[in-house]
C-alpha positions in Angstrom: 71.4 -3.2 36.0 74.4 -5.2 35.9 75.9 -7.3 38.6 79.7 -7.4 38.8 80.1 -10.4 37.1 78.2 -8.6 33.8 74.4 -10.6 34.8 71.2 -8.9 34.4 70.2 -8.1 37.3 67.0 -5.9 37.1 65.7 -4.0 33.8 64.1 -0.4 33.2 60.2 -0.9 32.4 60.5 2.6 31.0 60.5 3.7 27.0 64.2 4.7 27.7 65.1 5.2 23.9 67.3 8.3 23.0 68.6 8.6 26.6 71.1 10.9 26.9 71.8 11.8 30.3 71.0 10.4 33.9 70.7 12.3 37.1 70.0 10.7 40.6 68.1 12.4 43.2 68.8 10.2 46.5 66.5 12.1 49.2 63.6 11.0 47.0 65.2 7.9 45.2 64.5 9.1 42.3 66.9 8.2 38.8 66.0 10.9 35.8 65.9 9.7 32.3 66.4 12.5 29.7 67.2 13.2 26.0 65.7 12.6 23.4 62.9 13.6 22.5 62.2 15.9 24.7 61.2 14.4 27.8 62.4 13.1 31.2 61.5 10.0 32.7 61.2 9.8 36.5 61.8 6.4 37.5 62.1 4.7 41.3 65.9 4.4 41.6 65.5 1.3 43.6 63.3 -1.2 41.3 63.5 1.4 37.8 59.9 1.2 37.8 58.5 4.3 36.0 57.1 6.8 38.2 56.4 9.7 35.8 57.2 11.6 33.0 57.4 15.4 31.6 57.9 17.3 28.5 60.8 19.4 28.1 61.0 22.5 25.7 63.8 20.6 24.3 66.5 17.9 24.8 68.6 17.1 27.1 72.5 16.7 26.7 73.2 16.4 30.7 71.6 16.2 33.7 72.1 17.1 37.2 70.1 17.5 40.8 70.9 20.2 43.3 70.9 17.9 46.0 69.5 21.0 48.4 66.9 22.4 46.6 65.8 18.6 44.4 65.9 20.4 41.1 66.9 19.1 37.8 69.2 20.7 36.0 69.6 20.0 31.7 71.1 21.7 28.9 69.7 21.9 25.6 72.9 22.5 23.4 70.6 22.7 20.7 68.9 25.8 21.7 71.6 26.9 24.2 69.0 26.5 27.4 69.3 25.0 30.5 66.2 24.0 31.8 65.2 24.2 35.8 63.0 21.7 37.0 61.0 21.2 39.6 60.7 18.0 41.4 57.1 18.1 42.0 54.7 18.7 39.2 57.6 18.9 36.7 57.4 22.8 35.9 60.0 23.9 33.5 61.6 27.3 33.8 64.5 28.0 31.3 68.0 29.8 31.2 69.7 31.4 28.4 73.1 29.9 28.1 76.4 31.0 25.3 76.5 29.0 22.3 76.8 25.5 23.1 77.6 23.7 20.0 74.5 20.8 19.3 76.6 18.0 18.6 79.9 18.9 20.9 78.6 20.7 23.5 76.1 20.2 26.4 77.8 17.7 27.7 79.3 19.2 31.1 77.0 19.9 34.0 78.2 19.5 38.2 76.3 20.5 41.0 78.3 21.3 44.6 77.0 23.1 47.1 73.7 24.8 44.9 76.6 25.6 42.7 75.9 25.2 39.2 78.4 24.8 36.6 77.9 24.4 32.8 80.6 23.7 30.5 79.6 26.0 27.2 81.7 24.1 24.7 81.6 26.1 21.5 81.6 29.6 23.7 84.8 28.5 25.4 83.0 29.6 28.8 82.0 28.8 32.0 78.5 29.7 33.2 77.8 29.7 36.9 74.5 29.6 38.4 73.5 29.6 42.4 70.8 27.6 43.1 69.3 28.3 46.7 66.0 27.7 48.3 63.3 31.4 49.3 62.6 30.6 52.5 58.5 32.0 51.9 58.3 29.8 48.7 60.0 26.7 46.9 60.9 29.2 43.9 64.5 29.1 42.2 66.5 32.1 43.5 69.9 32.3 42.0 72.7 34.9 41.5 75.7 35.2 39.9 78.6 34.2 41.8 82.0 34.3 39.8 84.2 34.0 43.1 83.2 30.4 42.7 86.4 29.3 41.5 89.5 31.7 42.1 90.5 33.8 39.0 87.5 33.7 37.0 85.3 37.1 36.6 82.1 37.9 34.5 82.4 38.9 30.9 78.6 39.8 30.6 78.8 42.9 32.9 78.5 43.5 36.9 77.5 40.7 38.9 74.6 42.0 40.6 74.3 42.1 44.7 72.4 39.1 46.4 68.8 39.3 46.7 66.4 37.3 48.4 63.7 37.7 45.9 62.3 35.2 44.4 62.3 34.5 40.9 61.1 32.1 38.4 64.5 32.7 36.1 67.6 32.8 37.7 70.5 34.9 36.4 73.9 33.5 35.4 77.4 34.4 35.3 79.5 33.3 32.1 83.3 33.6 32.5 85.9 32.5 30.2 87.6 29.3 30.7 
């Protein structure tokens, strides 16, 4: 960490080599480290100390956190996946997203509102996922929303009605960009 006029200030005790992508969680003050290889480091955001660390199926191009439910989002551009994680424990559940591109792509990842929205470079898409909270369990529950931004519909069939069913792999919408 830099001060403004370019000092060291503090410095990440983690094995941060081959990060490629930072997400910050502030309800738990948490910064994640992830790339490659394959892993995420959890670090406190407030003295970088190393908290934890996972594995991850694969690594990570971008990161984000769904600042209502704590996940972790990342995409894998290299096997077109974005991985869900969950903030305690680290359990990985995994999305299958259009072609990605594994040097280009990956790259673009937002979070607003439990609205997820991943940039899928070499597919010239869009894919929107909804990341909400089951109220009987902490389990992803996500649907397909393309009214998410005005204009843009699904081009891998019928989106399919809400449900409140919980479910370890959420479904996603890809439109066009």
């Amino acid at each position: 960490v830099l001060d403004a006029d370019g000092n060291r200030q503090l410095q990440a005790v983690a094995p941060l080599s081959g990060a490629r992508a930072l997400a910050l969680d502030p309800l738990r003050n948490r910064l994640y480290v992830a790339g490659e290889p394959a892993r995420v480091s959890v670090l406190d955001a407030a003295s970088l100390q190393e908290i934890t660390r996972f594995a991850l199926p694969g690594p990570a191009y971008a990161a984000a956190v769904n600042g209502q439910t704590g996940r972790l989002f990342a995409v894998d551009p290299q096997q077109n996946r974005l991985y869900v994680v969950e903030p305690e424990g680290g359990a990985v559940a995994q999305l299958a997203l259009p072609v990605q591109d594994a040097v280009e792509g990956g790259q673009g990842l937002a979070v607003l509102d439990g609205q997820l929205a991943v940039a899928d470079y070499a597919a010239g898409s869009l894919t929107l996922v909804t990341d909400t909270t089951c109220a009987d369990r902490l389990t992803p529950v996500a649907e397909a929303n393309p009214g998410l931004l005005p204009g843009v519909e699904s081009n891998i069939g019928p989106t399919p009605s809400p449900t409140r069913t919980a479910t370890r792999i959420p479904t996603v919408t890809t439109a066009p960009t």
